[in-house]
N, C-alpha and C positions, 0 to 999 in steps of 0.2 A: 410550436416546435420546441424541443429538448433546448434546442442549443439559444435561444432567443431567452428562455425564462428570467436570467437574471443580468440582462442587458440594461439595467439601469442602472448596476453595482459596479462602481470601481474597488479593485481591490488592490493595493499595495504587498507587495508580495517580499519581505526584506528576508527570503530563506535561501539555504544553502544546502546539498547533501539529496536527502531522500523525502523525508516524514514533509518535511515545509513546501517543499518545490512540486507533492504529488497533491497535497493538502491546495494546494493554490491554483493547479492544474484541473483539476476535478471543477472549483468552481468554475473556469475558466470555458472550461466544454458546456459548464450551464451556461454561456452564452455571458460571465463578466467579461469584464476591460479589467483585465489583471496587466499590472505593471511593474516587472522584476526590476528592483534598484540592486546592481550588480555594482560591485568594486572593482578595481584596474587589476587585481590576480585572479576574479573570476570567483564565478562557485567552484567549490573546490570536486565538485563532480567533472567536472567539466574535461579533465584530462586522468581520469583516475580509471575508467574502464579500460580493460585489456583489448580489446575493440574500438578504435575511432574509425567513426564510418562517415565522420562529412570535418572536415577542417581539426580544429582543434574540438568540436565539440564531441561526446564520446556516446555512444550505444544509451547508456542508462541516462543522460541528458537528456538528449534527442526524446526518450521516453517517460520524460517526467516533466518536459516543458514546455509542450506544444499549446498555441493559442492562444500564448504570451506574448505583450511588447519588451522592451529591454532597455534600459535610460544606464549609460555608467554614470555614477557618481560617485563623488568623493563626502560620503555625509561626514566625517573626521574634519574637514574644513568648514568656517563660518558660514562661506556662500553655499556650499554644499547644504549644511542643515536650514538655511532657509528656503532652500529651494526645497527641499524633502521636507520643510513645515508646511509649505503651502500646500504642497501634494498631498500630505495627510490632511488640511484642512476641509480638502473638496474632495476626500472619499469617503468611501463608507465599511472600508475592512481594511485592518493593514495584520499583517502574520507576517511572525517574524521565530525562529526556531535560532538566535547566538544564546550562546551559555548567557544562563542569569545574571543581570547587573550590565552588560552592555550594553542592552539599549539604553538604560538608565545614565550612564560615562556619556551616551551621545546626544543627551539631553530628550529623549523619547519614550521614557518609560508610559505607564498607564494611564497614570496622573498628566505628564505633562501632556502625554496627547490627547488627553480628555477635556483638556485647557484649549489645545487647539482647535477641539471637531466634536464636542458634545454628545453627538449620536455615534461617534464611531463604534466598530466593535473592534478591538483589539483580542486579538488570539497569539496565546506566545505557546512552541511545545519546545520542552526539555527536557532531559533525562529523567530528571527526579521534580520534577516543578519550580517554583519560581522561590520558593523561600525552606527552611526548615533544613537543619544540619548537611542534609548531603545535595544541596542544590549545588554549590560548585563543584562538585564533583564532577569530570571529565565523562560523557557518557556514549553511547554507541548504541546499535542495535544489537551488535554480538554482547558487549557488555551488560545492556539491558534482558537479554534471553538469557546470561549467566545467574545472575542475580535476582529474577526472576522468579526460577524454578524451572524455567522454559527448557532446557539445558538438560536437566535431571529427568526429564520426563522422555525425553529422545534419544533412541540408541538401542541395542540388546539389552536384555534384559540382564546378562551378566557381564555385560561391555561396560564401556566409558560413558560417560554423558556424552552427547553429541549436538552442535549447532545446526539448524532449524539453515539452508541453503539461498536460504533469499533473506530480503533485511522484513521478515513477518512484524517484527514489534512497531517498526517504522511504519509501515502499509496500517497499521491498525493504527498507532497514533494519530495518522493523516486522518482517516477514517473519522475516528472522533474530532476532529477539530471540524470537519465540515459538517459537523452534525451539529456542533457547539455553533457557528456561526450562522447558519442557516435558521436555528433556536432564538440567536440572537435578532437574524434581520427579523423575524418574527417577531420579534417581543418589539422590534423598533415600531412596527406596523401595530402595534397596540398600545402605543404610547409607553414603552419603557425606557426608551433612550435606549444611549451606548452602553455596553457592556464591556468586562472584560475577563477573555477567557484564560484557563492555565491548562496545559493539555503536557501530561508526564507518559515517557516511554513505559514508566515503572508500572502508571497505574494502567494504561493499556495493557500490556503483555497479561498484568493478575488479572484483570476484567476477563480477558481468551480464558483463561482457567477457571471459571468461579463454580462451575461445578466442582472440582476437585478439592479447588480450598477452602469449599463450604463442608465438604465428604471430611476433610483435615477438621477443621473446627469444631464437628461435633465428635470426630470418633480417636484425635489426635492418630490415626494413621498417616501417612505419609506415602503419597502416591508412588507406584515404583516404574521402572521403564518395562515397556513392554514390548518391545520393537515393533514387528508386524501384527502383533499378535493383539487380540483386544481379550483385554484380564475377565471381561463380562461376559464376552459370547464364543461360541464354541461349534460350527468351525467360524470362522473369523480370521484371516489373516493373507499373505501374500503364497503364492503359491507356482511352482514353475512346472512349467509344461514341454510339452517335448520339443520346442523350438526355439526353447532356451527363453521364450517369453515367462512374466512375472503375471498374474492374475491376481486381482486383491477380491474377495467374497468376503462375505457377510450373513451367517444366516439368524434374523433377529427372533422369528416367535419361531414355538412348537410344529406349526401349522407349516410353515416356511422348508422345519427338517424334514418333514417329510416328502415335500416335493422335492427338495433339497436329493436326499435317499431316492425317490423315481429316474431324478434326470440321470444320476451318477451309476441307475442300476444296480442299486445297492438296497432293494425293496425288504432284505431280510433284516438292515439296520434299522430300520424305523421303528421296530417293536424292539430291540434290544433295550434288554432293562438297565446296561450303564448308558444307554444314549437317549431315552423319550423325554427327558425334561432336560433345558437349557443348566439347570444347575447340574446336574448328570456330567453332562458332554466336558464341559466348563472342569469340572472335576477329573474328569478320563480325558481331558485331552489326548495326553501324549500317545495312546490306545488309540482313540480316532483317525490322528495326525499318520502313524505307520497305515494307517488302512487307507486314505485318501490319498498322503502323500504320492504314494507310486501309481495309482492312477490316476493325478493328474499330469505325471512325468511321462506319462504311456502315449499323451494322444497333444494334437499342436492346439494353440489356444484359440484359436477362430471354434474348434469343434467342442471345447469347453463352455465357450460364449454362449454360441447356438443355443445348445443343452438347455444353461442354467436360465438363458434370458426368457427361451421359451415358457421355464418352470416358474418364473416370476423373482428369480433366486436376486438378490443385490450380489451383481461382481461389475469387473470392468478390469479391462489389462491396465498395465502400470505401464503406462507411457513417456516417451521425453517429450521433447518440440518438435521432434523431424514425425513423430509419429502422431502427433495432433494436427502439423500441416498436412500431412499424410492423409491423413481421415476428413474427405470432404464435408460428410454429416456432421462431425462433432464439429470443423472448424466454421459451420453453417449456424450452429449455437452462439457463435461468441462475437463479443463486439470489437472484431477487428478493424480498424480504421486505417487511413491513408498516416502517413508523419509525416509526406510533402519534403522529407529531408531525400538526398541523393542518396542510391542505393540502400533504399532502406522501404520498402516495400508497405510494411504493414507495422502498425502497433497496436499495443491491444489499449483499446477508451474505455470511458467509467461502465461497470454493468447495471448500465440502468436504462432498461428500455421504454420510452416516455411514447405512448400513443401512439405505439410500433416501429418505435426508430430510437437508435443509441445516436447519440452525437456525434458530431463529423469533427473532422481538423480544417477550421480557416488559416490557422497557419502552420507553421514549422516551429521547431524549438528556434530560440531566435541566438544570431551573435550576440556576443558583450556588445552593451551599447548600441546595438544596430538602429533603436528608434530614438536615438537621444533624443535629436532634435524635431521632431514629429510630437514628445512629450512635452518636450518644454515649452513649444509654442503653443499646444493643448491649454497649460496649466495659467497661458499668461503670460508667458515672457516675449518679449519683441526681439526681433534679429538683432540688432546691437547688443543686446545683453546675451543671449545667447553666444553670439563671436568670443564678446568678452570672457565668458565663463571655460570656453575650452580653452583660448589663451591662457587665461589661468591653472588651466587643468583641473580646474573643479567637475570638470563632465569631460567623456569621453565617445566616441563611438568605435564603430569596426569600421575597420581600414578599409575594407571592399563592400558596407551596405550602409554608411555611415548617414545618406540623407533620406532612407527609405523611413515612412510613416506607419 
């Protein structure tokens, strides 16, 4: 099973926000012991959704960190980092997403914990990578899609640049780090030891583009916005229909327009000499667009669907969430899973279907600290030292799950 695979990997999870906590998440459904070393203010995800749907913790939490344990600690104190040396010593992944240079201030950069655990793999992501002029630079996913080009590629064509509605750069830097560390526990299995990874917003986001700024590199054009519209194909684009639905089509070869022309009844198009080659169409858009436009404004989009899906045509309405819970069939595609969190029904797991089954949730996003002490006696420590350590406030738990394991 999916979720057993990687039941022998402890992972240390030192992230915060999105990119670190889905990165760690993801392994997590493969069936690690991921274990969030959380600080006394929390990840700062944590109350930042406009949605809290169980306690303090918030919608995008809840969705990024299920199947996790939770240990508060204080690694800024001496007993703190020896408790988080040992913990690093007896794993075998620790990801950590703080701006560059902090883990190094806490005594845990690459080095030192290569001192500690030989084979680890350490995975750090950050805006611009770990070293070279703009690593301290303050970075984000919107700032990352500015700076990018992400930004300049989205929007009208004669509009503003536009931000990309979900944090895309972070989802893709997460991406690659579990590709980097899964690489890595590989190479440990063939004798390469530890590793360590650098995984940048920067270089994610231009990696999503390398078609485009391979098309820049050799012909020095510069990609333009083209809103719904796709600059290569023709028709192509979003299209609204008489029930105020939005249809996105596609039509890619020759072959395509003229089935394209049968379903729309428009049999006399398909031989017109500005429309028989996609370079044609591409070129008369704005001519095709008045001819199409009002009939697909004529008829509601279920009878457009029909049509085109029969014809083999690529479309599909432009949906939100109430219209993909909506749609039995589609939401039958997708790996939605249990969050086990109160009033919160379903969330969507990794899309990876392993031997006919996507991974399940054994737990819930967890509270600060809810398994302190379930870790530390894991890791080694005996009830005396443990008492001692939250007297001191070096560890902490949640107030209402604080001896759960």
């Amino acid at each position: 099973m999916q979720a057993k695979t990687l039941s022998k990997i402890t992972v240390i999870d030192m992230t915060e926000g999105v990119a670190g906590p889905y990165a760690a998440m993801v392994l997590s459904d493969m069936g690690a012991n991921v274990i969030k070393v959380e600080r006394q203010a929390g990840d700062w995800s944590r109350p930042t959704d406009h949605v809290n749907v169980d306690g303090e913790a918030s919608a995008n939490f809840i969705a990024l960190n299920r199947n996790k344990r939770d240990i508060g600690l204080d690694v800024s104190s001496a007993v703190g980092k020896k408790i988080l040396g040992r913990m690093i010593a007896r794993a075998d992944v620790l990801i950590s997403n703080y701006r560059p240079g902090v883990m190094a201030k806490l005594g845990f950069d690459s080095a030192g914990c290569h001192t500690l655990n030989a084979d680890l793999v350490y995975c750090t992501i950050s805006g611009f990578g770990q070293d070279g002029p703009y690593a301290q630079n303050p970075a984000s996913d919107t700032i990352i899609q500015a700076m990018s080009g992400v930004m300049s590629l989205v929007g009208e064509a004669e509009g503003p640049p536009l931000r990309v509605g979900f944090p895309l750069i972070d989802m893709a830097a997460a991406n690659s780090a579990v590709q980097a560390v899964l690489l890595a526990l590989y190479g440990r299995l063939e004798g390469q030891g530890g590793a360590t990874i650098d995984i940048s917003l920067m270089a994610a986001a231009l990696a999503m583009m390398s078609g485009g700024f391979t098309r820049y590199s050799a012909s020095g054009k510069v990609p333009q916005r083209q809103g719904n519209q796709n600059s290569n194909l023709a028709p192509a684009g979003a299209f609204k229909t008489s029930d105020g639905r939005y249809l996105s089509i596609a039509v890619l070869r020759d072959e395509h327009w003229i089935k394209f022309c049968a379903a729309m009844e428009l049999s006399d198009l398909a031989d017109d000499p500005r429309f028989v080659t996609n370079a044609l169409r591409v070129e008369n858009r704005a001519t095709l667009d008045d001819i199409i436009v009002p009939m697909f404004a004529s008829q509601p989009s279920a009878t457009w669907l029909e049509r085109l899906r029969a014809a083999d045509i690529l479309c599909g309405p432009i949906n939100d969430f109430t219209d993909i819970a909506a749609d039995p069939n589609l939401s039958a595609a997708l790996p939605l899973v249990e969050s086990m969190a109160p009033n919160v029904p379903h969330a969507v797991g990794v899309p990876i279907r392993l031997n006919g089954a996507y991974a399940t949730t054994t737990r819930p996003a967890p509270a600060k600290g809810e398994h302190t002490r379930g870790i530390l006696n894991e890791f080694g420590f005996g009830i005396d030292e443990i008492e001692t350590f939250f007297l001191e406030g070096v560890v902490f738990s949640s107030p209402s799950e604080g001896n759960t394991e």
